[in-house]
C-alpha positions as CSV (number, residue, x, y, z in Angstrom):
1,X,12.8,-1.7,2.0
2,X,13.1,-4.5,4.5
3,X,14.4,-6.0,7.5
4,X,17.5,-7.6,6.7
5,X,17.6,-11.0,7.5
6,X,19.9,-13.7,9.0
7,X,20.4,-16.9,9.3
8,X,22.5,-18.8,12.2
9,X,23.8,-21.8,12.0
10,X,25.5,-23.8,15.0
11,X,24.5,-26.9,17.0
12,X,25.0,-24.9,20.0
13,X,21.7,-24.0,21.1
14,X,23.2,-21.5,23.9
15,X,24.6,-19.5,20.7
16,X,22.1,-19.9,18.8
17,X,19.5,-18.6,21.6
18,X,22.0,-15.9,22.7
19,X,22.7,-14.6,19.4
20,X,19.1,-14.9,17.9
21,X,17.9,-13.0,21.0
22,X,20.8,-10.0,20.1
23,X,19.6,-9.9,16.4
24,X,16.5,-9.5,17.3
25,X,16.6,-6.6,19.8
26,X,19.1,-5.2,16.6
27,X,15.7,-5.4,15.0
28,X,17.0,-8.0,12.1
29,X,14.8,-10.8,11.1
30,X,16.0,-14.1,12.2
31,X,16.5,-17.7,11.2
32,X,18.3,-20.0,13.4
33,X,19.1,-23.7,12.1
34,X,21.5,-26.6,14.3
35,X,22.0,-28.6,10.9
36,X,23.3,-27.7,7.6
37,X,20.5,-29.7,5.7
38,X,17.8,-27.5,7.9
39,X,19.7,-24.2,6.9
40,X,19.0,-25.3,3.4
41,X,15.8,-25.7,3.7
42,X,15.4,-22.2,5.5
43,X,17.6,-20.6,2.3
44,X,15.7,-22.4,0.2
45,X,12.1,-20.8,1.6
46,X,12.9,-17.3,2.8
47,X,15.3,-15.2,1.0
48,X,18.3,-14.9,3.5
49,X,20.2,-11.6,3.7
50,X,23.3,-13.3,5.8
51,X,24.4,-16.1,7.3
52,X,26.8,-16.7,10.1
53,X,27.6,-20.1,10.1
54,X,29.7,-22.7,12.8
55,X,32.6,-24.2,11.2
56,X,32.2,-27.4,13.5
57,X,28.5,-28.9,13.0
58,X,27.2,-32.3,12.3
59,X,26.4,-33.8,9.4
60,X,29.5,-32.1,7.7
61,X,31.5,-29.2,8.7
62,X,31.0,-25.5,8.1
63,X,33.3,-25.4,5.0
64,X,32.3,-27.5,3.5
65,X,28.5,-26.3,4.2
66,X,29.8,-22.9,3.0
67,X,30.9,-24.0,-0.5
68,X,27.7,-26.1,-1.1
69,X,25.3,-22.8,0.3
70,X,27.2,-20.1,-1.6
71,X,27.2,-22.7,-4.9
72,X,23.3,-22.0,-4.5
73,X,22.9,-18.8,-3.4
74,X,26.2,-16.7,-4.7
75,X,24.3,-13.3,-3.4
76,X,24.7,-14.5,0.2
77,X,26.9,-13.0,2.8
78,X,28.6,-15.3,5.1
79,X,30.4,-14.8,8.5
80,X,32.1,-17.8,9.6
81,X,32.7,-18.4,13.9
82,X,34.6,-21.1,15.3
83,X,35.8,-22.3,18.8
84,X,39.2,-23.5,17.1
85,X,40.8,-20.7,14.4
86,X,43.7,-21.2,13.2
87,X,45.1,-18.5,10.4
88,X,44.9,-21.8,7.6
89,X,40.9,-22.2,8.6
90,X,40.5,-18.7,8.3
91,X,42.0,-18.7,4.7
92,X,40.4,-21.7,3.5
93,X,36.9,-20.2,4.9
94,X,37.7,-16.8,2.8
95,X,38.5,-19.0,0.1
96,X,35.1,-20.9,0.1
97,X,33.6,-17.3,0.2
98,X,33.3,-16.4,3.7
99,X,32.8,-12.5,3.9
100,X,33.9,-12.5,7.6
101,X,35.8,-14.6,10.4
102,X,35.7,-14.5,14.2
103,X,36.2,-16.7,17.3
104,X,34.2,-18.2,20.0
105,X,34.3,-16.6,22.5
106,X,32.8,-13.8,20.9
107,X,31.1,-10.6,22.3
108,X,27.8,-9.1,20.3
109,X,29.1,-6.0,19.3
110,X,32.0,-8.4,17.5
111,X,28.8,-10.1,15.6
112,X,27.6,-6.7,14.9
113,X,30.4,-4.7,13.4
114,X,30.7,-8.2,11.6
115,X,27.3,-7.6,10.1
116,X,27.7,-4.2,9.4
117,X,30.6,-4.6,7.2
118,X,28.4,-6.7,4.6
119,X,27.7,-4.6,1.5
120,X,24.1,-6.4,2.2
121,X,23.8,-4.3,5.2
122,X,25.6,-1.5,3.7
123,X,23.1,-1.3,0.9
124,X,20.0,-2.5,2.9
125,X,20.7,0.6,5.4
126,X,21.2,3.3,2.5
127,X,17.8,2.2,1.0
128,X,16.2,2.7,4.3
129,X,17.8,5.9,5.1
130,X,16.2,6.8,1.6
131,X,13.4,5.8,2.3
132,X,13.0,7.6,5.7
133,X,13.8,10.8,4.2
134,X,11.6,10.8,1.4
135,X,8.9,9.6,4.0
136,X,10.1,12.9,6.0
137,X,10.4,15.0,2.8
138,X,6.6,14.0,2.0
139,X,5.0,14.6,5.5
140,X,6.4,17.8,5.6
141,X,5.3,19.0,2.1
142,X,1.8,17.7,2.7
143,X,1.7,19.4,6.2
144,X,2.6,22.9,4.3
145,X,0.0,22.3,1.4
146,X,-2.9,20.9,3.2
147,X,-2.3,20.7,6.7
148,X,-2.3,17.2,6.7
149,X,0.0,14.4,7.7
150,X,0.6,11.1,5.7
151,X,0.5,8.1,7.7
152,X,2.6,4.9,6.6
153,X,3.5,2.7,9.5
154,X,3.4,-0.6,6.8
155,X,6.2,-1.2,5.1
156,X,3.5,-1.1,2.0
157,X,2.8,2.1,2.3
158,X,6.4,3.0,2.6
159,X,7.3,1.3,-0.7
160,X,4.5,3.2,-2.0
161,X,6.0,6.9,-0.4
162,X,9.5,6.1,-2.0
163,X,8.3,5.1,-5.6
164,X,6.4,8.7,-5.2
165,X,9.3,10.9,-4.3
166,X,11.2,9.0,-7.1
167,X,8.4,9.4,-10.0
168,X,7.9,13.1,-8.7
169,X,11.1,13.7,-10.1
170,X,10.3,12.2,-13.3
171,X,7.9,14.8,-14.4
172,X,6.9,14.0,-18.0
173,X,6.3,10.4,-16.8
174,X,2.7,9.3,-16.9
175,X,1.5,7.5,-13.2
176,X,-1.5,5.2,-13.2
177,X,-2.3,4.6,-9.7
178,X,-4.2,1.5,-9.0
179,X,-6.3,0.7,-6.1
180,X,-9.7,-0.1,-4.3
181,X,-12.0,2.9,-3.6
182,X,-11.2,5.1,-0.4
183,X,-7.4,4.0,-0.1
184,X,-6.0,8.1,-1.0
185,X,-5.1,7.6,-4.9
186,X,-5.9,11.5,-5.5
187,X,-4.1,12.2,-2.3
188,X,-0.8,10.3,-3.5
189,X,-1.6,11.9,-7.2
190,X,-1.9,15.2,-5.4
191,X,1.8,14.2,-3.7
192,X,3.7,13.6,-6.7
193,X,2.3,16.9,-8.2
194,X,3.7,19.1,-5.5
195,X,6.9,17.0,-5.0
196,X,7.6,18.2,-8.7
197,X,8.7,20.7,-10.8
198,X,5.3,21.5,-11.6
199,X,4.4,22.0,-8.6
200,X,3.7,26.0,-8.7
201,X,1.3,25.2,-12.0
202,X,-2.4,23.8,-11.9
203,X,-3.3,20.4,-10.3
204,X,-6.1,19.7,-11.8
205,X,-8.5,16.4,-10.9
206,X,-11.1,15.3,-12.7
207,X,-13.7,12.0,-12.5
208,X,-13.6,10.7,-16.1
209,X,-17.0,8.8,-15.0
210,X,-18.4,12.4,-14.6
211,X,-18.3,13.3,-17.7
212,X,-20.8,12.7,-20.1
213,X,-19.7,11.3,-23.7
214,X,-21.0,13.9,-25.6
215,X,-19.2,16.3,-23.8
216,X,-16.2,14.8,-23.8
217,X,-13.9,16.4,-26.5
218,X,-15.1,19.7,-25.0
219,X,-14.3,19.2,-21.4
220,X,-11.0,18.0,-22.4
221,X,-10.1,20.2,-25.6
222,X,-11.8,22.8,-25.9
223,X,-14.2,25.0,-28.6
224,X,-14.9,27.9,-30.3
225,X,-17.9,30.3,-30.0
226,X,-21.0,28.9,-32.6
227,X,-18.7,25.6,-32.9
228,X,-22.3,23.8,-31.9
229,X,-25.6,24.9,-30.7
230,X,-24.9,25.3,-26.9
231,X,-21.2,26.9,-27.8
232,X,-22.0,30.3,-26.6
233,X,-18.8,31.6,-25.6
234,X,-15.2,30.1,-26.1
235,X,-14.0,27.8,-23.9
236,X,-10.6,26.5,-23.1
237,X,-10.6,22.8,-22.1
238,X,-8.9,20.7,-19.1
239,X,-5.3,20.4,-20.9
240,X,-4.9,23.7,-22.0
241,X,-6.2,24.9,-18.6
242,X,-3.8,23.0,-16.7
243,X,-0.6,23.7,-19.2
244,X,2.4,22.9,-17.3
245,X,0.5,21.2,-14.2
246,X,-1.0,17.8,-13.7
247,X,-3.9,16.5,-15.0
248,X,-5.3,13.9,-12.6
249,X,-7.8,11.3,-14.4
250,X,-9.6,9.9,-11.5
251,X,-11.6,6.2,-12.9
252,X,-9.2,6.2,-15.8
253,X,-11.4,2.5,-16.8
254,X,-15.0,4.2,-17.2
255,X,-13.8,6.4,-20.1
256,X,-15.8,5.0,-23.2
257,X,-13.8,2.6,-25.8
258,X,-14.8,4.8,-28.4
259,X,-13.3,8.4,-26.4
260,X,-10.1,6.4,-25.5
261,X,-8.1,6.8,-28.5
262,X,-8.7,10.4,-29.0
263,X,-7.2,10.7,-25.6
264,X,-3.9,8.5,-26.3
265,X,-3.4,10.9,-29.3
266,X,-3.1,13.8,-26.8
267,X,-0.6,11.9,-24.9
268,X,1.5,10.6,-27.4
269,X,1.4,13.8,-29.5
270,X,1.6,16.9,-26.9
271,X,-0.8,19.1,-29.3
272,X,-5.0,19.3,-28.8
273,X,-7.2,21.6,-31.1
274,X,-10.5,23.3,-30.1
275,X,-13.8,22.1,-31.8
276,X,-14.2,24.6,-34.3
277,X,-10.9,25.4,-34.7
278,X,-8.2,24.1,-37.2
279,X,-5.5,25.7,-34.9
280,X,-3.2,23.6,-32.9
281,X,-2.2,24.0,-29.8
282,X,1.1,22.8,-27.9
283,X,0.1,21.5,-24.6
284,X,2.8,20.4,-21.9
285,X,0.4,18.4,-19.1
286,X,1.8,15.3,-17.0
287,X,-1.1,12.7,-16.9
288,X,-1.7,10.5,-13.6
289,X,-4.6,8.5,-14.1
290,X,-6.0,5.9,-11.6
291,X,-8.4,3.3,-11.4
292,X,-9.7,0.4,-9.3
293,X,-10.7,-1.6,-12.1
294,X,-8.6,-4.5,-13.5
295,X,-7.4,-2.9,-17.0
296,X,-5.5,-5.7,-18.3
297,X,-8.7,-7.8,-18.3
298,X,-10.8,-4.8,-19.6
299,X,-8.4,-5.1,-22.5
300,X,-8.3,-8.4,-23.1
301,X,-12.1,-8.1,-22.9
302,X,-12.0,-5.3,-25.5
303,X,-13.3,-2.4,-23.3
304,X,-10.1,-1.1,-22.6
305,X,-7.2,0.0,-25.5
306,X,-4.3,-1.9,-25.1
307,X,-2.3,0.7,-26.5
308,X,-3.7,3.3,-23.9
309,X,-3.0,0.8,-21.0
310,X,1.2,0.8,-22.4
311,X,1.2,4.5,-22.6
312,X,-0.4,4.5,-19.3
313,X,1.4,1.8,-17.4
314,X,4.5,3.7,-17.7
315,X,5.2,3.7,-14.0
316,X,2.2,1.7,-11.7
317,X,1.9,2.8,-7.9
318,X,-0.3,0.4,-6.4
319,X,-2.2,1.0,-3.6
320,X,-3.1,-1.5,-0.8
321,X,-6.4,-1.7,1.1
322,X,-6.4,-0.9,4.0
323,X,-7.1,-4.2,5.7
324,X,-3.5,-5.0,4.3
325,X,-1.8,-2.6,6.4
326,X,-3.4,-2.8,9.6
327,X,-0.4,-1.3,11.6
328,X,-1.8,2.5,10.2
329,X,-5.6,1.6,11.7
330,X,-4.2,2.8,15.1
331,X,-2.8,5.9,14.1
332,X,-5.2,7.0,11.4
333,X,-8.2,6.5,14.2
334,X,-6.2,9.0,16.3
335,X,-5.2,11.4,13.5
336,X,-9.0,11.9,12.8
337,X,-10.2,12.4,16.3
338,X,-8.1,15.1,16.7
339,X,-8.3,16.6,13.3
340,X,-12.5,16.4,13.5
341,X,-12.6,17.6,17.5
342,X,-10.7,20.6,16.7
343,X,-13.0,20.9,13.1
344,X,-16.2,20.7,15.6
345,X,-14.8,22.4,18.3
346,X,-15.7,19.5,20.7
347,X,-13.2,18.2,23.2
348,X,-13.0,14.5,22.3
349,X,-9.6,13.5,23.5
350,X,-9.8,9.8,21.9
351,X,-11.6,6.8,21.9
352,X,-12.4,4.6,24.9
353,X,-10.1,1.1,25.4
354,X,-12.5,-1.5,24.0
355,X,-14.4,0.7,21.0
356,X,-10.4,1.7,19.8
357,X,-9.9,-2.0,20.1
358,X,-13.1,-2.9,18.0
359,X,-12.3,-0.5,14.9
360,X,-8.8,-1.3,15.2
361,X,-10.3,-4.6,14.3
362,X,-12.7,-3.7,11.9
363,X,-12.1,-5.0,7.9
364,X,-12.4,-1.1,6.8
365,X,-14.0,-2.2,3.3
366,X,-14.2,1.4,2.3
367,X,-10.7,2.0,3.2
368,X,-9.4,5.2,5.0
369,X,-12.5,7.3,3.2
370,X,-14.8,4.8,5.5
371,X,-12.6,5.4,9.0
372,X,-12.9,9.3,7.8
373,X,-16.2,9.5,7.6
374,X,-16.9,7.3,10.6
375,X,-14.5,9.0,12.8
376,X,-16.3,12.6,11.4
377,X,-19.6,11.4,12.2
378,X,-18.5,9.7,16.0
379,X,-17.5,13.5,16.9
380,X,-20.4,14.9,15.7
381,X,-22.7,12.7,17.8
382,X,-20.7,12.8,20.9
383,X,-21.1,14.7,24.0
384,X,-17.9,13.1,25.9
385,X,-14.6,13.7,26.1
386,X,-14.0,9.6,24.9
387,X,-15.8,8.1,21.9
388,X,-17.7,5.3,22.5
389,X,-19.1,2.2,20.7
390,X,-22.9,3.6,21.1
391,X,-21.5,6.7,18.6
392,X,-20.7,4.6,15.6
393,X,-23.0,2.8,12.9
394,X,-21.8,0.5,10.3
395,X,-23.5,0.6,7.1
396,X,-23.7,-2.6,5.5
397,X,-25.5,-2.2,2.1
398,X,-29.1,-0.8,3.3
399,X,-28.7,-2.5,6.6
400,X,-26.9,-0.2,9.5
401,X,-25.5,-2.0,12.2
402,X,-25.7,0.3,15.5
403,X,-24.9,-0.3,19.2
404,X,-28.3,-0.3,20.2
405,X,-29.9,-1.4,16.3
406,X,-33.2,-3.1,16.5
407,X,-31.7,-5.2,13.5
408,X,-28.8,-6.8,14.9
409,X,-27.6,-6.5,18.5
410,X,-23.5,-5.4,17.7
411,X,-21.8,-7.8,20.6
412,X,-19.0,-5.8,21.9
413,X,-16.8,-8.7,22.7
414,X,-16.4,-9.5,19.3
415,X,-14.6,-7.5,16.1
416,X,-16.9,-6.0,13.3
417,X,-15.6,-8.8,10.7
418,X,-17.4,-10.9,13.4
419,X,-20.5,-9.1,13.7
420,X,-20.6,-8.6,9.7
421,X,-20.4,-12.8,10.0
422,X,-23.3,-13.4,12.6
423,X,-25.5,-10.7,10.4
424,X,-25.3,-13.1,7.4
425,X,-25.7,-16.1,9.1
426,X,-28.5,-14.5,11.0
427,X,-30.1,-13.6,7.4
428,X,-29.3,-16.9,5.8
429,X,-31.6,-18.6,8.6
430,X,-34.2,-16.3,8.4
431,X,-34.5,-16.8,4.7
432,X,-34.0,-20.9,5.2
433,X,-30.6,-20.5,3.3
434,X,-32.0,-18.6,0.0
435,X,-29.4,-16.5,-0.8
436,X,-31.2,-14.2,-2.8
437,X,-33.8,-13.2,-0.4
438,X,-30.4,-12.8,2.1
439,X,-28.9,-10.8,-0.1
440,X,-31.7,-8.4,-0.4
441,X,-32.5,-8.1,3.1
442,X,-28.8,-7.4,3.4
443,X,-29.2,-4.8,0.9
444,X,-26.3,-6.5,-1.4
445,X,-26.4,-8.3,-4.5
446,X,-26.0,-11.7,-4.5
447,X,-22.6,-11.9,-6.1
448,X,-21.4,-9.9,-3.2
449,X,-23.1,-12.4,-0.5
450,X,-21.3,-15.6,-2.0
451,X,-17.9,-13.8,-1.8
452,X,-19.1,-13.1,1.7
453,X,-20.3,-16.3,2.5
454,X,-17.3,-18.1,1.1
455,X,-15.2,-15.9,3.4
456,X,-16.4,-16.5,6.8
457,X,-16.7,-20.4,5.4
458,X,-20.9,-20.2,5.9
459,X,-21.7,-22.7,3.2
460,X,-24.4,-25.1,3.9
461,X,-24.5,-28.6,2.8
């Protein structure tokens, strides 16, 4: 799901201006190049969609610039314009593989039908359409299930919304969704559940880090009554509870090494039995799991089973932070205002100019659970109909950064990222560049203060 994108060549600059200017307002991504050896070197660096191409240029003509481009890059489409067509230049540029031919003078809506009758464009526009509906088709089931309204303005996140309506179809197919913390992996798990055909059956979520090891085959299968000393009653466990649902495995990478292969047995075989019991029982459960540890290197560090990780990489959504998809910061700050001032019954309309352009700014290191719960706590404190700077803190380890903190005076002129980098500079003087003494009075560990410090370049000689 992209912009397609297109190259134009022509030692005109007028047409090159005038028709890079019309592409652009068509919303395509463009390259423009007056020589065929700089055209190369654009094809060569960004992968070009179509090219519309001058047959009279310097260094050699358009041809013969079409035969060498296409003998590299056979995917390409080409249009071909001249100021001088004759019917034998317009076969011998079909010939060389031109997908299209007109003459100068040319009007725009002749370079766009041109463009449009590319299957490139033909194929880019039927992925987009797909991709808006499924977008539609996911916004509207969430609205009807939780009231709630999924925001992808990144093209990230909309890769991310078409590979879940796809999977959600695929409902035996196990989804490991990978991710830092806060960035919505149960929410997406949650999406794929009721964008299935299980959908009318249990979701069920569960923190494998919550669960103690010696509880483990209990939680998960089950036992008899008098099976051990504290098995009072029988119990059924999580996948016979949530037959025919989804079984969400939230920190998939903190199950112990020892518990994993009992768990890949489930998977591979369908059936669980009950402590206690020599009964087996069929059990029809789609597993998402998700994590946001690295479980290729916990296996090739032999805390992780590779043959879990196969079973469980059988389709991978990942999900970015949210400091790589900035575009949603905007909307998500004004999706929580409202959502939280109707919640508190306050009337907050938004936040003022400079405060929405601050956390617009802002790194988000927890992700959208960390705008949540700021947003959340901004309403709570405020009295105005506008949220202001002076109703936000920023925690940062055991040091909170306030408007009006005795700490660390927040300059409003600059973003947070910025403040974050004055408050460890200001800590790595105060501590004559020890880092472990900054780190402490930052309330971090040191680990986390070199990546920081490495970041905002603050390394001393």
């Amino acid at each position: 799901m992209t912009k397609i994108k297109i190259l134009v060549l022509d030692d005109d600059q007028a047409i090159r201006d005038e028709l890079g200017e019309f592409l652009m307002e068509k919303n395509f991504e463009t390259h423009k190049a007056s020589l065929p050896s700089e055209a190369m070197e654009i094809l060569k660096e960004n992968e070009i969609d179509i090219a519309i191409i001058d047959v009279k240029l310097p260094e050699k003509d358009g041809i013969t610039a079409l035969k060498e481009i296409r003998e590299l890059f056979p995917d390409l489409e080409v249009i071909m314009i001249s100021g001088h067509g004759d019917m034998e230049m317009v076969i011998s540029a079909m010939r060389a593989g031109a997908n299209d031919f007109f003459l100068k003078p040319f009007r725009s809506i002749d370079v766009e039908n041109a463009i449009e009758r590319t299957k490139r464009f033909l194929s880019i526009s039927k992925e987009l359409k797909e991709v808006k509906f499924n977008y539609e088709l996911i916004t509207k089931e969430l609205k009807s299930k939780f009231k709630w309204e999924m925001i992808a303005e990144s093209k990230a996140m909309k890769d991310v919304l078409n590979m879940v309506a796809k999977v959600a179809k695929a409902d035996k197919t196990t989804v490991l969704i990978t991710g830092e913390s806060g960035t919505g992996k149960e929410m997406i798990a949650s999406t794929i559940h009721y964008l299935s055909a299980r959908k009318n059956f249990y979701f069920n979520a569960v923190n494998c880090s919550a669960i103690p090891d010696t509880l483990f085959e209990s939680e998960f299968f089950g036992h008899k009554k008098g099976s051990f000393t504290d098995a009072v009653e029988n119990k059924s466990g999580l996948f016979e509870v949530t037959n025919k649902g989804t079984l969400f495995l939230d920190e998939i990478g903190d199950l112990k090494y020892e518990l994993q292969g009992k768990f890949l047995r489930v998977l591979e075989e369908g059936k669980i039995t009950k402590i206690g019991s020599s009964k087996v029982i069929d059990i029809d459960v789609r597993v998402i799991a998700a994590t946001n540890r690295d479980l290729r290197k916990m296996s090739d560090e032999d805390k992780f089973r590779l043959d879990l990780l196969h079973r469980l990489n059988s389709f991978v959504i990942n999900l970015p932070p949210l400091r790589e998809r900035r575009e949603e910061i905007p909307a998500l700050l004004e999706y929580y205002v409202q959502q939280f001032a109707n919640q508190c019954n306050k009337k907050v309309s938004g936040i003022d100019r400079n405060t929405f352009q601050i956390l617009s700014d802002y790194s988000y290191p927890g992700n959208i659970r960390e705008l949540r719960n700021m947003i959340e706590r901004a309403v709570i404190l405020c009295d105005d109909d506008k949220l202001k700077l002076k109703h936000f803190q920023f925690n940062y380890g055991n040091t909170v950064l306030t408007s009006n903190s005795s700490n660390i005076a927040v300059n409003t002129n600059l973003n947070l990222a910025e403040n974050e980098r004055e408050l460890i500079k200001a800590a790595l003087l105060q501590t004559q560049n020890n880092k472990s003494q900054a780190a402490k009075i930052l309330g971090i560990d040191r680990k986390r203060l070199l990546r920081k410090i490495n970041f905002y370049s603050l390394n001393q000689k």
